[in-house]
MILUMRO-25841 format. One record per atom (N, C-alpha, C): residue number from 1; x, y, z; chain. Coordinates in steps of 0.001 Angstrom, whole numbers, padded with zeros to 6 digits, m for minus. Atoms other than C-alpha are relative to their C-alpha. Last residue first. Layout:
! MILUMRO-25841
node num->NUM x->X y->Y z->Z cadena->A
...
This chain:
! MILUMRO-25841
node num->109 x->000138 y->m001376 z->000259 cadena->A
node num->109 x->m002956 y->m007718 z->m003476 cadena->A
node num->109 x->000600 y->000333 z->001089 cadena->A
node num->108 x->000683 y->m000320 z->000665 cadena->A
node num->108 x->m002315 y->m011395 z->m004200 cadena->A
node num->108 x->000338 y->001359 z->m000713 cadena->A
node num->107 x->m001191 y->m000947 z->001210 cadena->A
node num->107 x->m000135 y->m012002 z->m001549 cadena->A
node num->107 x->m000275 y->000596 z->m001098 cadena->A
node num->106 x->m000715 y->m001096 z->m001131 cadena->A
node num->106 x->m002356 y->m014818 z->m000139 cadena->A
node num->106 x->001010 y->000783 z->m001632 cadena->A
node num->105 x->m001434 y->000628 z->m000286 cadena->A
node num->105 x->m004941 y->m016159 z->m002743 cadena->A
node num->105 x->000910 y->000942 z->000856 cadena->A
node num->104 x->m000767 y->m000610 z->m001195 cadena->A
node num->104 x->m008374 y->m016242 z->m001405 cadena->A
node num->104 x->001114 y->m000467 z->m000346 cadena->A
node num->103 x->m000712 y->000187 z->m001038 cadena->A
node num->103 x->m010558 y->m016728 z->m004978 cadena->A
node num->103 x->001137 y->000910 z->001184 cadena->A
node num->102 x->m002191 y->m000169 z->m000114 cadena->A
node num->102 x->m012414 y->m014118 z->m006319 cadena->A
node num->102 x->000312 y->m001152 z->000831 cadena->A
node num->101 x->m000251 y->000839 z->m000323 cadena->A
node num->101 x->m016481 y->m014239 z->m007010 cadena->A
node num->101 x->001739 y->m000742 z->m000239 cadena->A
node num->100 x->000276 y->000559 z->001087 cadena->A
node num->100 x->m017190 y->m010767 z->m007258 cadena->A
node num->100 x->000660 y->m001476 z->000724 cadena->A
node num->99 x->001043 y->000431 z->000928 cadena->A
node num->99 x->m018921 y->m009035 z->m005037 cadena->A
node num->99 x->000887 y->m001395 z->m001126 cadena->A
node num->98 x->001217 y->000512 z->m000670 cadena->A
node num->98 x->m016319 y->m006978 z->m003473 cadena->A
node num->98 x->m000972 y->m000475 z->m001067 cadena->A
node num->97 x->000585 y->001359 z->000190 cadena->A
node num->97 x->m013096 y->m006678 z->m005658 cadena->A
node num->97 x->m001473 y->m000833 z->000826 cadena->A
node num->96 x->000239 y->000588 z->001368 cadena->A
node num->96 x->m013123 y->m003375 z->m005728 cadena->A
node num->96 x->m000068 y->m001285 z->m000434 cadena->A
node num->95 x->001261 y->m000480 z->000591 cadena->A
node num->95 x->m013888 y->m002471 z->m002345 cadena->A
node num->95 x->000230 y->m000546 z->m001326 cadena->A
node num->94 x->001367 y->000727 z->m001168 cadena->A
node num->94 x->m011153 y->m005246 z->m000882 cadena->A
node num->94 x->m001193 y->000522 z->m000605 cadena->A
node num->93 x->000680 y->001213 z->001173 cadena->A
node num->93 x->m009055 y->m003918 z->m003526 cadena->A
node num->93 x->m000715 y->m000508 z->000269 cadena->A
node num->92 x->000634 y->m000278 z->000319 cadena->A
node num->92 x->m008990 y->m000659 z->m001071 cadena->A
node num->92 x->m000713 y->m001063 z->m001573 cadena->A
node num->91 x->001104 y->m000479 z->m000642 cadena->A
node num->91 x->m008440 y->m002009 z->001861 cadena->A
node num->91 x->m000878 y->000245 z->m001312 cadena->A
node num->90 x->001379 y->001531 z->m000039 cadena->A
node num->90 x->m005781 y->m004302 z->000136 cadena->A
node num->90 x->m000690 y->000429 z->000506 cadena->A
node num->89 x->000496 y->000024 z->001457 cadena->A
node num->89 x->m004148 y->m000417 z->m001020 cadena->A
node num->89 x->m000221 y->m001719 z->m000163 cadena->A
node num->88 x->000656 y->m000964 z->000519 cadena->A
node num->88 x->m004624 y->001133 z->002514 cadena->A
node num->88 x->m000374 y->m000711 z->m001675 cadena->A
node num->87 x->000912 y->m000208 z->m000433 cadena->A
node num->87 x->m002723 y->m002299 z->003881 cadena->A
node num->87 x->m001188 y->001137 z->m000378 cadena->A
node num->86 x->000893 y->000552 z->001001 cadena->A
node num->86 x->m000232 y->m001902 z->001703 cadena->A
node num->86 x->m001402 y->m000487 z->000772 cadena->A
node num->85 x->000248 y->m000416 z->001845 cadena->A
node num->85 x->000596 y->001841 z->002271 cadena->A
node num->85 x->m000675 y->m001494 z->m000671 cadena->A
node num->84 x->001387 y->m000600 z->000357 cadena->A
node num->84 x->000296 y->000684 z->006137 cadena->A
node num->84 x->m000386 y->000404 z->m001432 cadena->A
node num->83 x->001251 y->000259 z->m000816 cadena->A
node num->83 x->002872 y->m001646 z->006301 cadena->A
node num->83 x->m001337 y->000396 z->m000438 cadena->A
node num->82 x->000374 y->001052 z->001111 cadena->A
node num->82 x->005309 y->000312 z->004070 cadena->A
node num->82 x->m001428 y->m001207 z->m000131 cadena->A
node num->81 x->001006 y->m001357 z->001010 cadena->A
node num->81 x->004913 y->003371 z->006544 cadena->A
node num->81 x->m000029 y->m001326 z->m001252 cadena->A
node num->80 x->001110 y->m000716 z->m000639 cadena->A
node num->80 x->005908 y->001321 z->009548 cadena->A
node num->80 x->m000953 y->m000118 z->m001039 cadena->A
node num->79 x->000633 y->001041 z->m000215 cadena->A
node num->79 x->008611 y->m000498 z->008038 cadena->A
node num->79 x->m001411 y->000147 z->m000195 cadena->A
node num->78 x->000346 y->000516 z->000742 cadena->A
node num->78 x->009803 y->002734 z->007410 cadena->A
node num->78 x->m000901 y->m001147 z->m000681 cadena->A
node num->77 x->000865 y->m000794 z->000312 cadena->A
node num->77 x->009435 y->004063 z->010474 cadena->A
node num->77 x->m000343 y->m000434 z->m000778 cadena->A
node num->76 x->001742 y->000042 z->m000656 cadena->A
node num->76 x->010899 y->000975 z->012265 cadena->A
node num->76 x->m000878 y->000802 z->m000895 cadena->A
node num->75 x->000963 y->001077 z->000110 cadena->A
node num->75 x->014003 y->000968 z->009918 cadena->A
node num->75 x->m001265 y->m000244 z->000394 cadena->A
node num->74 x->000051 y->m000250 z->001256 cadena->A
node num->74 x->014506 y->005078 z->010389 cadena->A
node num->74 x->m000607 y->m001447 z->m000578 cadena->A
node num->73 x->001809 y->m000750 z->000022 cadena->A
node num->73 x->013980 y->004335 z->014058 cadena->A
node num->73 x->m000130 y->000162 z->m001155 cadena->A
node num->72 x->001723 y->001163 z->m000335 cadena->A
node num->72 x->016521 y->001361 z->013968 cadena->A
node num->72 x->m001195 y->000996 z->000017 cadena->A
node num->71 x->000699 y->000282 z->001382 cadena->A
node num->71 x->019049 y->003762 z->011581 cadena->A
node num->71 x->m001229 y->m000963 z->000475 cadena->A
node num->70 x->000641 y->m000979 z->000734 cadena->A
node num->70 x->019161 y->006723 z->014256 cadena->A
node num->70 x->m000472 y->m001215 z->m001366 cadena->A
node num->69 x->001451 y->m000596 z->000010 cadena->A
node num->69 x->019732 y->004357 z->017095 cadena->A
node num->69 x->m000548 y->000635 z->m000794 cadena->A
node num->68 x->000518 y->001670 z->m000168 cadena->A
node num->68 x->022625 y->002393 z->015431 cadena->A
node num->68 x->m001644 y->000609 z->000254 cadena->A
node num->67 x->000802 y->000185 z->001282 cadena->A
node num->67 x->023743 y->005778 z->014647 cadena->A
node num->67 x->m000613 y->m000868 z->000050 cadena->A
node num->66 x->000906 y->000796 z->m000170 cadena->A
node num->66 x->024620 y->006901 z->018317 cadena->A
node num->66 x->m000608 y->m000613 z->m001312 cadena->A
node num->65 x->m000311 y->000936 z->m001306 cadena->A
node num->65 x->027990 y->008691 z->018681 cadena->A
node num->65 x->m001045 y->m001086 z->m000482 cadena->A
node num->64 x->m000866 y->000897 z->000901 cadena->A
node num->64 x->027393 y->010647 z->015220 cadena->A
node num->64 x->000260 y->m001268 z->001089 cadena->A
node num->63 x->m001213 y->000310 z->m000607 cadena->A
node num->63 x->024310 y->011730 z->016813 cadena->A
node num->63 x->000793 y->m000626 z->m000435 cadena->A
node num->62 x->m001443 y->000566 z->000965 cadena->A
node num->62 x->021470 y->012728 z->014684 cadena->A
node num->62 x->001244 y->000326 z->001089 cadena->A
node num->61 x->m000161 y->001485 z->m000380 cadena->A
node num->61 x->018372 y->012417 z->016768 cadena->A
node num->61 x->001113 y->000010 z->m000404 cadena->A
node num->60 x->m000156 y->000337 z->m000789 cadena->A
node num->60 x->018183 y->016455 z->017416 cadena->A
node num->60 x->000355 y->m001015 z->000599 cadena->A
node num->59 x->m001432 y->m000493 z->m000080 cadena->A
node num->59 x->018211 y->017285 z->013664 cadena->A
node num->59 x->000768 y->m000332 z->001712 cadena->A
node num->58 x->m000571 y->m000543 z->m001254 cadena->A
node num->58 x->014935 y->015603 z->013546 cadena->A
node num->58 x->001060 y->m000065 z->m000127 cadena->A
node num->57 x->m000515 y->000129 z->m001697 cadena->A
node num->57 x->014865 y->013295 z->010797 cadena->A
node num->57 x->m000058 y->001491 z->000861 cadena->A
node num->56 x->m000722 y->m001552 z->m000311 cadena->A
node num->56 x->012442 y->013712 z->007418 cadena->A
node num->56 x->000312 y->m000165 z->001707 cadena->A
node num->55 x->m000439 y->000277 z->m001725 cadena->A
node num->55 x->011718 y->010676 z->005305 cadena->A
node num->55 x->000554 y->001234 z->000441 cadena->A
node num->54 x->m000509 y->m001088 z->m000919 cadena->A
node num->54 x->009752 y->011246 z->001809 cadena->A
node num->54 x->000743 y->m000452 z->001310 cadena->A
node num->53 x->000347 y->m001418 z->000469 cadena->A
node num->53 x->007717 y->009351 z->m000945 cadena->A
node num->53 x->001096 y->001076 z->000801 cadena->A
node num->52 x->m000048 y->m000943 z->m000983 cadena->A
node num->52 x->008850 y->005826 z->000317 cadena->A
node num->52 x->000372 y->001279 z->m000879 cadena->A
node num->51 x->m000911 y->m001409 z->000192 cadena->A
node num->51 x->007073 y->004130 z->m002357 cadena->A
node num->51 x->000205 y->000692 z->000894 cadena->A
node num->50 x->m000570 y->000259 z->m000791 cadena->A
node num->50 x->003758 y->001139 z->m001560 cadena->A
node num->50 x->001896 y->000737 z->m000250 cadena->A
node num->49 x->m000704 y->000817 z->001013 cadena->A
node num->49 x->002059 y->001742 z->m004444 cadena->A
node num->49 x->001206 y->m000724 z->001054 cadena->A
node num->48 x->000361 y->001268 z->m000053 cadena->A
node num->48 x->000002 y->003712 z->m002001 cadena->A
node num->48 x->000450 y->m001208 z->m000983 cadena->A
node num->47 x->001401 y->000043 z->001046 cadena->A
node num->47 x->002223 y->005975 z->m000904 cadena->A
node num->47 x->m000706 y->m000888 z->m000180 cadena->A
node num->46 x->000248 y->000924 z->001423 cadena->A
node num->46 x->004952 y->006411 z->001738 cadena->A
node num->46 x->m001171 y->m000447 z->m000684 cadena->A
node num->45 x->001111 y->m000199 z->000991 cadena->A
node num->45 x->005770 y->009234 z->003904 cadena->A
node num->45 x->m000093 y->m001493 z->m000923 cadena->A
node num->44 x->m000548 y->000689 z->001527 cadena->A
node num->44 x->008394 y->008462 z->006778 cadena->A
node num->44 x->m001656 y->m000221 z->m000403 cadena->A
node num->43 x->001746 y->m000394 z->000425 cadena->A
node num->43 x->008446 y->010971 z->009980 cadena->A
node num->43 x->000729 y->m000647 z->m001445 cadena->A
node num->42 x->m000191 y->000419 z->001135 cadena->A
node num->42 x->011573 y->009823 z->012347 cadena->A
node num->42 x->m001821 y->000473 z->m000452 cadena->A
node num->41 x->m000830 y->m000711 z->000037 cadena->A
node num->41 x->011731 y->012460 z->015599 cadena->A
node num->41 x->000943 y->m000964 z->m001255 cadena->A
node num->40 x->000419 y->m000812 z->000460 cadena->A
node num->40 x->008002 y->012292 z->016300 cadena->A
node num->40 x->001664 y->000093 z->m000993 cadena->A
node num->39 x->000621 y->m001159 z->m000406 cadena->A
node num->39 x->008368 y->010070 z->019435 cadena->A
node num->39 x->m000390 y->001410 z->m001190 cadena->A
node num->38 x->m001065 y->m000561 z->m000858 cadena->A
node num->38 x->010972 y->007991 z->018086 cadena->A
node num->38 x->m000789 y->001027 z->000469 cadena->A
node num->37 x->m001016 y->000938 z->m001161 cadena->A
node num->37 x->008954 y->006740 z->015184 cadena->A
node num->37 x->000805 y->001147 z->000707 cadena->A
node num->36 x->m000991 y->m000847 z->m000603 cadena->A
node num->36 x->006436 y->008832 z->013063 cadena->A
node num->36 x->000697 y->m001217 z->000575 cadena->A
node num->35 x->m000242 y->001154 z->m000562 cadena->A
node num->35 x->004245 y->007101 z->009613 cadena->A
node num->35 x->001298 y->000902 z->001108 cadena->A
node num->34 x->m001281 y->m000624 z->m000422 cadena->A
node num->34 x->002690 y->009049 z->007072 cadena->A
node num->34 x->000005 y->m000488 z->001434 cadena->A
node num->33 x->000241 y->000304 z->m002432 cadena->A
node num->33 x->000300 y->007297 z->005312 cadena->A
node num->33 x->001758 y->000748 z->m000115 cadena->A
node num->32 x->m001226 y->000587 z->m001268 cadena->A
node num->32 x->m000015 y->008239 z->001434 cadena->A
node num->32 x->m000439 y->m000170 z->000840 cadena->A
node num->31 x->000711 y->m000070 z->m001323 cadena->A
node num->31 x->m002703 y->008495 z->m001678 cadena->A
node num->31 x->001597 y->m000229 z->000805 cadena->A
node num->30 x->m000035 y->m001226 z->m000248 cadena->A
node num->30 x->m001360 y->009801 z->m005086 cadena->A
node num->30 x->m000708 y->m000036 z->001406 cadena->A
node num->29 x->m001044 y->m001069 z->m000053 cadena->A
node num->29 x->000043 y->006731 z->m006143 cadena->A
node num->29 x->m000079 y->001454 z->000613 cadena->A
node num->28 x->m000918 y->000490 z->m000915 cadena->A
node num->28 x->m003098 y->004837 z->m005061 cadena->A
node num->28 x->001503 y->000920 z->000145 cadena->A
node num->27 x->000621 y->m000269 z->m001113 cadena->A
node num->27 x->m005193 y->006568 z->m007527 cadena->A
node num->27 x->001131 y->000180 z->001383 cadena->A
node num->26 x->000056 y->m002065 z->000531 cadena->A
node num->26 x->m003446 y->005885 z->m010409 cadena->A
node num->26 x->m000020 y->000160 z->001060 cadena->A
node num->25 x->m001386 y->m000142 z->000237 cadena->A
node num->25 x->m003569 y->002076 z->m009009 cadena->A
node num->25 x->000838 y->001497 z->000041 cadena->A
node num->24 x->m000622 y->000291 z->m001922 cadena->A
node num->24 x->m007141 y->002258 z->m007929 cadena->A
node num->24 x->001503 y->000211 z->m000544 cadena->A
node num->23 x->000664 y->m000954 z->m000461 cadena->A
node num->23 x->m007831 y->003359 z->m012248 cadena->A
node num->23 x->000565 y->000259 z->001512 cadena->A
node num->22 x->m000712 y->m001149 z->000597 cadena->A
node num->22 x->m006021 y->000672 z->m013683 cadena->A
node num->22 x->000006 y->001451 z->000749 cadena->A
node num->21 x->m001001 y->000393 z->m000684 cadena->A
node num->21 x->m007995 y->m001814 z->m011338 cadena->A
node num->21 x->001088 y->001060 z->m000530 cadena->A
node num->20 x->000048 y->m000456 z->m001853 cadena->A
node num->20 x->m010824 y->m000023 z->m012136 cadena->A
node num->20 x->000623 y->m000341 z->000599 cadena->A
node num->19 x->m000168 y->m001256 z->000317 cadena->A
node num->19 x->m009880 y->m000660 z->m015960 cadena->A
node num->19 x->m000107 y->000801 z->001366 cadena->A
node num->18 x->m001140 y->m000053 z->000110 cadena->A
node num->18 x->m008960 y->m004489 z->m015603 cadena->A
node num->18 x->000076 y->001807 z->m000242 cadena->A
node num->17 x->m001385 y->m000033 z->m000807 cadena->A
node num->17 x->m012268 y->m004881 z->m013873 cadena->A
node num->17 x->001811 y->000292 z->m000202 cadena->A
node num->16 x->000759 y->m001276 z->m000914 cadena->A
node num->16 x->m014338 y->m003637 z->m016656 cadena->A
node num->16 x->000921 y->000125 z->001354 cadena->A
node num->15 x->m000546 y->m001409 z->000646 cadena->A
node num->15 x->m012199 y->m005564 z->m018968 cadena->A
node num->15 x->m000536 y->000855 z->001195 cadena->A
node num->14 x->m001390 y->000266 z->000428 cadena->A
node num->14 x->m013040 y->m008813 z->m017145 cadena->A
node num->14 x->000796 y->001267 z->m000246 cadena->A
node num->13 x->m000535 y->m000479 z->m001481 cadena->A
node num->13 x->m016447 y->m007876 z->m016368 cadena->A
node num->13 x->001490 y->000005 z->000363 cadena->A
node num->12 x->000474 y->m001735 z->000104 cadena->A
node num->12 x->m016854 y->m007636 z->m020395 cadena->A
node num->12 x->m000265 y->000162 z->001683 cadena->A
node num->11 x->m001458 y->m000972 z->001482 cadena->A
node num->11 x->m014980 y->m011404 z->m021256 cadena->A
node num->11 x->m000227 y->001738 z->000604 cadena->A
node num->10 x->m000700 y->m000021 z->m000690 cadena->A
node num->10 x->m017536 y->m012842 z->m017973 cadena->A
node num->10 x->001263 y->001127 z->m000664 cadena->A
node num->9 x->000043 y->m000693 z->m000998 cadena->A
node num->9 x->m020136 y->m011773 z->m020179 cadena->A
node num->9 x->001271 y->000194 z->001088 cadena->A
node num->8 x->000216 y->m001359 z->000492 cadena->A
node num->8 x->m019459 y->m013073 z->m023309 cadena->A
node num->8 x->000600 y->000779 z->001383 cadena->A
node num->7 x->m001212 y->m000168 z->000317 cadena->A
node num->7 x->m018189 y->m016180 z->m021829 cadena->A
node num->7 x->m000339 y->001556 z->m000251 cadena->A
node num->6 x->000039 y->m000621 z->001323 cadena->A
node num->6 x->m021918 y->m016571 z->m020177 cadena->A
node num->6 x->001563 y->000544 z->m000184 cadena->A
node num->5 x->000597 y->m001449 z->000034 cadena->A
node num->5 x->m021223 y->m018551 z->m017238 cadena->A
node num->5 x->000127 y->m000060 z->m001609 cadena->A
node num->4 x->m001120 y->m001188 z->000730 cadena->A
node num->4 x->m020932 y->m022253 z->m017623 cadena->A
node num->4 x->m000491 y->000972 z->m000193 cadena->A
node num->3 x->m001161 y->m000603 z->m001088 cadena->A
node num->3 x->m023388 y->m024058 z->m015031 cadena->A
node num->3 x->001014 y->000658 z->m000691 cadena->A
node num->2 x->000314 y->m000290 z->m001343 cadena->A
node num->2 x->m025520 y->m026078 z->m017946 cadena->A
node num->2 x->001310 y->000609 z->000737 cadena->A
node num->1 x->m000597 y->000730 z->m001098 cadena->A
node num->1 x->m024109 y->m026307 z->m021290 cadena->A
node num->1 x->m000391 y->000659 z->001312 cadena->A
């Protein structure tokens, strides 16, 4: 039959991809962004699985008077650092899926 890939073949890029996708994943866990708000005085770690790994305040922001401000920089940071963890890990499906003939679904990766 004309225009049908080789099943074989597609069957053994298939696997190949489901093992470098295994592989980025691993990977990913052990990559972070670290992410400041408030001038330095929220710092939020998060990985590439997208995992906040860490948050560490400045002892200087914590005002019992002011919490509102201490949890919008803690939201921003976070935000922040979630942001970029998935961004780092569609940067990096971007390399692994180069070449191949992928549809564009949103959300995907």
């Amino acid at each position: 039959m004309k225009g049908i890939p080789n099943m074989g073949n597609l069957l053994k890029q298939a696997q190949q991809f489901q093992t470098k996708l295994a592989k980025l994943q691993e990977e990913m866990a052990n990559r972070t962004v670290e992410v400041s708000a408030g001038g330095g005085m929220i710092t939020v770690v998060a990985n590439g699985r997208q995992e906040i790994v860490s948050i560490t305040i400045d002892p200087e922001v914590i005002d019992p008077q002011d919490k509102d401000m201490l949890q919008d920089l803690i939201l921003a940071a976070v935000n922040d650092a979630l942001s970029r963890a998935k961004a780092m890990m569609n940067e990096e499906m971007g390399k692994l899926t180069h070449g191949l003939n992928l549809p564009q679904i949103p959300g995907l990766f």
